[in-house]
C-alpha positions in Angstrom: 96.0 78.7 119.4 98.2 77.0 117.3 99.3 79.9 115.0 100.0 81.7 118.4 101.7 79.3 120.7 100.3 80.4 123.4 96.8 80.6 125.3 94.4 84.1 124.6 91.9 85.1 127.4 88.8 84.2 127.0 89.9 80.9 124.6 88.6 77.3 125.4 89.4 74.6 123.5 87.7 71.0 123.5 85.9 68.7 121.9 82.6 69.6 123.8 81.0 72.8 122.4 82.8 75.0 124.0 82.9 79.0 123.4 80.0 80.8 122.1 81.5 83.6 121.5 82.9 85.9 119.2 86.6 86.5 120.2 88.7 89.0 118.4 92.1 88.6 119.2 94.2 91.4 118.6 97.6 93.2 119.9 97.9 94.7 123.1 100.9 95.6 125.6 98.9 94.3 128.0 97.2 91.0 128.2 93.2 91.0 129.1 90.4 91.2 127.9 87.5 94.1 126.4 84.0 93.0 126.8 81.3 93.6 123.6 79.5 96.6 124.9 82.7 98.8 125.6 84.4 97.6 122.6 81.7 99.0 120.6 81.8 102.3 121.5 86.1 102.5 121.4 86.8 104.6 118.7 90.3 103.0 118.5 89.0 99.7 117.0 86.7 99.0 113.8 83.7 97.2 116.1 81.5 100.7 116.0 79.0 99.2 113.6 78.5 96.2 115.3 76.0 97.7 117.9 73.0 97.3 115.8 73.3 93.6 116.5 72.0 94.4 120.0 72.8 93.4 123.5 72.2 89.7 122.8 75.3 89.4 120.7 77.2 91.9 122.6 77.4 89.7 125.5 78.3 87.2 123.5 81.5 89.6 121.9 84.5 90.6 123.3 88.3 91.6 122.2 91.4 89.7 123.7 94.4 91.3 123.8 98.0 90.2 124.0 101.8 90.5 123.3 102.3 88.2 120.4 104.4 88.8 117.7 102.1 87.2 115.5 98.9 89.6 116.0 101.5 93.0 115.1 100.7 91.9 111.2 97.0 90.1 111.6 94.3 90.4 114.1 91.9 86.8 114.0 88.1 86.5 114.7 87.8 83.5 116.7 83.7 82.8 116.0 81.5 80.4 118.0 81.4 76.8 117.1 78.9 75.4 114.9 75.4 74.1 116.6 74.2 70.8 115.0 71.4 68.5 116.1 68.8 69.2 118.2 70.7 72.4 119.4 70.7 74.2 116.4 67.1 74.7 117.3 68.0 76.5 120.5 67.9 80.6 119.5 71.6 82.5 119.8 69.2 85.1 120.7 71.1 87.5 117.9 70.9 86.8 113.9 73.9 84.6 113.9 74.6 84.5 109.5 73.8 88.2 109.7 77.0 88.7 111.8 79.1 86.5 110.2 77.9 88.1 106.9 79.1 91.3 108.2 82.6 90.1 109.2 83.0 88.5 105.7 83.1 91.2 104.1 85.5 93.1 106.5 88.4 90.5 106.5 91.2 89.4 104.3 91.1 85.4 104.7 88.0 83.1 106.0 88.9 80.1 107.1 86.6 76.9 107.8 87.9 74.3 109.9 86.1 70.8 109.1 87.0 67.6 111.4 88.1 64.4 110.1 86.2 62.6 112.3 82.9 64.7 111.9 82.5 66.2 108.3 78.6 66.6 108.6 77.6 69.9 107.5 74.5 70.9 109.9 72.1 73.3 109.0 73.6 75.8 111.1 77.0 75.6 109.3 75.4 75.4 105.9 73.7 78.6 106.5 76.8 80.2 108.2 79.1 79.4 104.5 76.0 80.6 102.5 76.3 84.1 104.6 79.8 84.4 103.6 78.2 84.2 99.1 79.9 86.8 97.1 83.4 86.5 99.2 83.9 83.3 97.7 87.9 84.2 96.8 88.5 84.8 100.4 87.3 81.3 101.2 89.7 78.5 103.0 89.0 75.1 104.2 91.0 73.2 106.8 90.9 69.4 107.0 92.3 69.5 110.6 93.3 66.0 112.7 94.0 64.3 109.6 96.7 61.9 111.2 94.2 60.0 112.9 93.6 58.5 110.4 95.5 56.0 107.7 96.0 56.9 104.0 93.3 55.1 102.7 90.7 56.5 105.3 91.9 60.2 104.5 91.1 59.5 100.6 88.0 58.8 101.7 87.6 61.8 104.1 88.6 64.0 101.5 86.6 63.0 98.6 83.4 63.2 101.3 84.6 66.6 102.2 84.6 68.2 98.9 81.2 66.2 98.0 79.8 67.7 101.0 81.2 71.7 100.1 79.9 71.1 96.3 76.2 71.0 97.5 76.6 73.9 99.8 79.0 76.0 98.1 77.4 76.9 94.9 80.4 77.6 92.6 82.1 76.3 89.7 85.7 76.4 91.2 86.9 73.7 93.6 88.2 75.1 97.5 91.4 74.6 98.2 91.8 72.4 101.1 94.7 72.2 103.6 95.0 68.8 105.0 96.6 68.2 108.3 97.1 68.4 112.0 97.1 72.1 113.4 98.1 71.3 117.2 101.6 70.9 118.8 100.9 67.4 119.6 102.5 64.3 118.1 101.6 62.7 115.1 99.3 59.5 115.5 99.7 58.9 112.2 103.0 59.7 110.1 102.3 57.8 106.7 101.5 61.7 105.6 103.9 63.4 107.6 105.7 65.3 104.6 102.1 66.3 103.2 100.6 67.7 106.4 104.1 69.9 106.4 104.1 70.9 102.7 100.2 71.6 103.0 100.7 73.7 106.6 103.6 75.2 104.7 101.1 76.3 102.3 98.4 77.4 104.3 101.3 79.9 105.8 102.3 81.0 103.0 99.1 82.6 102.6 98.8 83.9 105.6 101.6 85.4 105.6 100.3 87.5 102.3 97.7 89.4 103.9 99.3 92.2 104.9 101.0 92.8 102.0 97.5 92.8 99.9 95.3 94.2 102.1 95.4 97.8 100.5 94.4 96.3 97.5 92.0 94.0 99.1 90.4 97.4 100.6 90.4 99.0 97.4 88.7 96.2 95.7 86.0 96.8 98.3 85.4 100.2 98.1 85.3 99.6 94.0 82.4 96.6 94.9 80.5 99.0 97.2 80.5 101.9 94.7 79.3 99.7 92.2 76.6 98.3 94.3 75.4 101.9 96.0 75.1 103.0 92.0 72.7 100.1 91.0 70.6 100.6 94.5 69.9 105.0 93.4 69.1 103.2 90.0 66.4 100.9 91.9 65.1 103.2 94.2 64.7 106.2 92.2 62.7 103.9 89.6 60.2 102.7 92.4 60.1 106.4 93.3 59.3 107.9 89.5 56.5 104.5 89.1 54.7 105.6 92.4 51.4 107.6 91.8 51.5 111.3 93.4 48.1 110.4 95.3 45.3 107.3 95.4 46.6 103.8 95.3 50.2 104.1 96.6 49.4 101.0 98.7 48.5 99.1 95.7 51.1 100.4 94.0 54.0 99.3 96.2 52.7 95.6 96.0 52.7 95.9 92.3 56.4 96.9 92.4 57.4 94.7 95.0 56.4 91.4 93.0 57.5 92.8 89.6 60.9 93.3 91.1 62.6 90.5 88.7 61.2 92.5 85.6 62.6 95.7 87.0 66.0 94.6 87.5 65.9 93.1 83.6 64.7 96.3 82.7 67.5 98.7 84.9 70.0 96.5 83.3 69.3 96.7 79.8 68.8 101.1 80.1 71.9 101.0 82.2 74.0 98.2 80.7 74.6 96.9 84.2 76.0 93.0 85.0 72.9 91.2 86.5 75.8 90.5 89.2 75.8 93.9 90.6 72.0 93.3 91.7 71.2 92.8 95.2 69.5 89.7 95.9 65.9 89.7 94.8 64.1 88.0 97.7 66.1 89.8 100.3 65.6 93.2 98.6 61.5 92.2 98.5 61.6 91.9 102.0 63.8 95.0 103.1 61.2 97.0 100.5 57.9 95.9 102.3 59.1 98.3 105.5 59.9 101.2 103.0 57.7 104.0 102.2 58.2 105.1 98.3 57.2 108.3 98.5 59.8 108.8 100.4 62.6 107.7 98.4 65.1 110.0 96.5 65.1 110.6 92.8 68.1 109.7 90.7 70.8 112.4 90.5 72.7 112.2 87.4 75.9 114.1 88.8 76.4 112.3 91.0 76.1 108.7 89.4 78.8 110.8 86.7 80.8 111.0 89.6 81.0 107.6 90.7 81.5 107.4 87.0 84.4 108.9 87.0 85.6 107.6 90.0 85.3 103.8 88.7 87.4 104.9 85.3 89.9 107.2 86.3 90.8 108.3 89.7 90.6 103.9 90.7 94.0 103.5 88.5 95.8 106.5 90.3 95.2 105.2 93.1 96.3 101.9 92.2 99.4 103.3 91.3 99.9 104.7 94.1 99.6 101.9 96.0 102.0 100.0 94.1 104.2 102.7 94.4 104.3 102.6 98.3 104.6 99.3 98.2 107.9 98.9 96.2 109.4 101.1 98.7 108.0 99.7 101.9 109.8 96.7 103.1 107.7 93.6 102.4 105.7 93.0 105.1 105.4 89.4 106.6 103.3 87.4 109.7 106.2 86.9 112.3 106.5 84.9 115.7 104.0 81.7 116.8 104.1 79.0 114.3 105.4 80.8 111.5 108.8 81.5 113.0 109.0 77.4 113.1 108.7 76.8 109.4 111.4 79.6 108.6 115.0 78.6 108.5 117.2 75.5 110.4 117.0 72.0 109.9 113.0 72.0 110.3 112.2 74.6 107.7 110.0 73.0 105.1 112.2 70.7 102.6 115.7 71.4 104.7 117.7 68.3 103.6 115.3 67.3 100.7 115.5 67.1 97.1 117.8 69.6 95.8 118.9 70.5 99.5 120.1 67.6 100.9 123.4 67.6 101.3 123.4 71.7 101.5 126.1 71.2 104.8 127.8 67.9 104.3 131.3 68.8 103.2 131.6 65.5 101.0 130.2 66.2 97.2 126.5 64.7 97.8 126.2 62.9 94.7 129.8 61.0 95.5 127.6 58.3 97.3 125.5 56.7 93.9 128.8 57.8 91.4 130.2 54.5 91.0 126.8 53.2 89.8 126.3 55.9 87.5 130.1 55.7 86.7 129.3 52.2 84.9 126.3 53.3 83.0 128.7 56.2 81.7 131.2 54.0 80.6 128.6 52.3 78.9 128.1 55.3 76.4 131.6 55.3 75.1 132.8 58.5 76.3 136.1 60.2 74.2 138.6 62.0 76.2 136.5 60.8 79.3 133.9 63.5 77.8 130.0 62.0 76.4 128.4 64.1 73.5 125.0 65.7 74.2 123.2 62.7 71.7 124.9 59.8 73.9 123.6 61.3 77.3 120.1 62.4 75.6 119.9 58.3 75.1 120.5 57.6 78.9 118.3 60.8 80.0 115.0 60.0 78.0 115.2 56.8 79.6 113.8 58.5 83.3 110.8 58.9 80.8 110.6 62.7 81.8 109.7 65.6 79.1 112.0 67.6 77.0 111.2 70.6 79.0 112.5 69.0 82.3 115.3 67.4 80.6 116.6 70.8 79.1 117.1 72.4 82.6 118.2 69.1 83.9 120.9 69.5 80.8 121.6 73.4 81.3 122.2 72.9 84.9 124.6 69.9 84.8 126.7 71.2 81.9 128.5 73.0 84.4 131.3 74.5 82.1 128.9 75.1 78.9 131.1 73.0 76.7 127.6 70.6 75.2 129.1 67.5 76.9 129.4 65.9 80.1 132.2 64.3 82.0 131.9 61.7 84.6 130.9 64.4 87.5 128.5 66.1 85.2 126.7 62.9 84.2 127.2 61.6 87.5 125.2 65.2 88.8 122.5 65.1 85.8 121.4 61.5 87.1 121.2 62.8 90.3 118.9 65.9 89.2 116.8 63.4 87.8 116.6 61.6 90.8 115.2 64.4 92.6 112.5 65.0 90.0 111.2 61.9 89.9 111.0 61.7 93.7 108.5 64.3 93.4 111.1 67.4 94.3 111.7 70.5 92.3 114.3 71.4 90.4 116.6 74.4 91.4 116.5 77.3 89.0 120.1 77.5 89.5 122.5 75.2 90.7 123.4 75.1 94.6 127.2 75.3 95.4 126.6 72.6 97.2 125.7 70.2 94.0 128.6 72.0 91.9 131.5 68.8 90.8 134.2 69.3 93.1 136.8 69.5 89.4 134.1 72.3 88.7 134.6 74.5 91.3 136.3 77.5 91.3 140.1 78.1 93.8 137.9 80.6 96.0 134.9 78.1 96.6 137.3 75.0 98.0 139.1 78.1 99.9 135.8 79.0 101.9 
């Protein structure tokens, strides 16, 4: 709702448990609304698969369509909220993870919205992230309605929100977490006002990537399954080669079923595959019990040489390829809603900050602090109202900042390249440093706005 502006059919939003549901919402002319069972069988949209989740969950499904600028570039699963309490033990009637598991490995982005005020993780939800192991790098977490709450509450917030993901998420990297307040409502609380925009800022910013990566993204997958449809011929054609031609096939299968670890150790020291390419022991134990051996397939070498060569050669042509078409496509962005906000005007993110500020005044934005920096360059005993590069090195260190900082601090001030400074250069250097050690960044080049007014050149004062 909030990345759209506007309402979708189907959508309720409230703190109750509302929808359960899952919503896609995707582009249409019209507005309206497809219902699970039809959309299934709609060769037009990439739901075909989803039918062997049964009617339970299919009446529980359903595609809403709108005009919005936004959904041209993305299309968003809206899933059902997260059951906790004694409710988690009422049945969905479908295999809840199992879905969710099957969108995660469909989609660009995955994003998990956490509460400020309610940061428990119930069963339900701890289950859901585990469905989504293996797409780890798709992974977001929002800490949304941070502004009700102060500073030193949020601190705490966090730190219990990333305590919380560390025993559920079993992975060495830390989640990167978007703090703020995703609705068009005011701010309660505006002590964090410039992080929830440089945070939402963010959060767009990757958004807005998505289309331009999902070829690769796609790619990626197809190299993942290939890898992972090679290692399963390499499992089942071994169960099928151990299995006896007739008495004790029964037996048999047990046998293999429960020396499944040992297999896998064995498969990946013939085949010098990754243990990560294995399926999941206990889960393939299970799947196997249904499975008559006998009937499995033996391994076909030219075809695993063909996946082969797939992997190793035609992969990077493809690549190329796609990089090709890329450099001469336009690049592709997420217009209209929310993202249309953040883009240019006075609200943009950091319009009239740091480096910026001052970007449509028509005085010299530095003019208002020169007289104090004026005395402290009199100070360093300029000659011919010039200071040498050593006297204003003296005065620089001072702001305690590194070399590395101070160099482009120094390359950008020293507007005519001569290795000194004159009052407006100094005057402009001080107010660079300013801006770093407000927490801004530095321009890689300097603004016309920020140029000395004795520095700039006939045509510039023309305009």
């Amino acid at each position: 709702r909030y990345l759209l502006e506007q309402d979708f059919p189907g959508m309720r939003i409230g703190p109750e448990p509302t929808t359960d549901s899952f919503i896609a919402v995707m582009y249409g002319e019209t507005e309206g609304n497809v219902p699970g069972n039809a959309l299934v069988v709609d060769p037009k949209k990439p739901f075909r698969k989803l039918g062997r989740f049964g009617n339970a969950f299919l009446n529980r499904f359903m595609c809403s369509q709108l005009p919005n600028e936004v959904l041209k570039s993305i299309s968003i699963i809206d899933s059902p909220g997260i059951l906790s309490g004694e409710k988690q033990r009422i049945s969905r009637g479908y295999d809840f993870c199992q879905v969710l598991q099957w969108f995660a490995e469909r989609v660009d982005r995955i994003i998990l919205l956490f509460d400020a005020h309610k940061l428990d993780i119930s069963d339900e939800f701890s289950e859901a992230i585990k469905a989504f192991r293996g797409q780890d790098d798709k992974i977001r977490v929002v800490l949304n309605k941070a502004d009700q709450v102060d500073t030193q509450q949020l601190m705490r917030v966090y730190g219990a929100l990333m305590w919380s993901l560390g025993k559920v998420i079993d992975t060495p990297e830390v989640l990167r977490v978007y703090i703020g307040s995703f609705w068009a409502h005011p701010l309660r609380n505006t002590d964090n006002r410039r992080l929830f925009e440089a945070e939402a800022q963010d959060l767009f910013k990757d958004i807005q990537s998505l289309p331009q990566k999902a070829a690769v993204r796609k790619l990626n997958d197809l190299i993942k399954r290939a890898r992972l449809a090679k290692v399963h011929a390499y499992i089942i054609s071994y169960l099928k080669k151990e299995m006896p031609s007739v008495f004790g096939k029964e037996n048999k299968k047990k046998e293999l079923i429960n020396k499944l670890p040992e297999i896998y150790i064995q498969l990946q020291r013939e085949h010098h595959i990754s243990a990560g390419d294995f399926p999941e022991v206990k889960k393939m134990q299970e799947q196997l019990e249904n499975c008559d051996f006998t009937k499995f397939h033996s391994l076909k070498p030219k075809l695993i040489e063909t996946v082969d060569n797939m992997l190793a050669n035609k992969i990077a042509s493809l690549m190329n390829l796609i990089r090709q078409e890329e450099s001469n496509m336009p690049t592709e962005m997420v217009h209209g809603g929310a993202f249309d906000g953040t883009m240019a005007g006075p609200f943009g993110h950091g319009y009239g900050e740091g480096a910026k500020e001052g970007a449509d005044e028509e005085e010299w934005v530095v003019a208002k602090d020169k007289p104090a920096y004026d005395e402290i360059f009199y100070t360093l005993s300029p000659v011919n109202g010039k200071i040498s590069g050593i006297s204003a090195k003296k005065e620089m260190v001072t702001s305690k900042l590194p070399n590395s900082v101070l160099g482009k601090i120094w390359k950008l001030a020293d507007c005519d390249g001569d290795g000194m400074l004159d009052d407006e250069e100094f005057a402009l250097a001080k107010h660079l440093i300013k801006i770093k050690l407000d927490g801004y960044e530095l321009p890689g080049t300097l603004p016309s706005h920020l140029v000395p007014p004795s520095h700039r050149k006939p045509f510039q004062t023309a305009e």
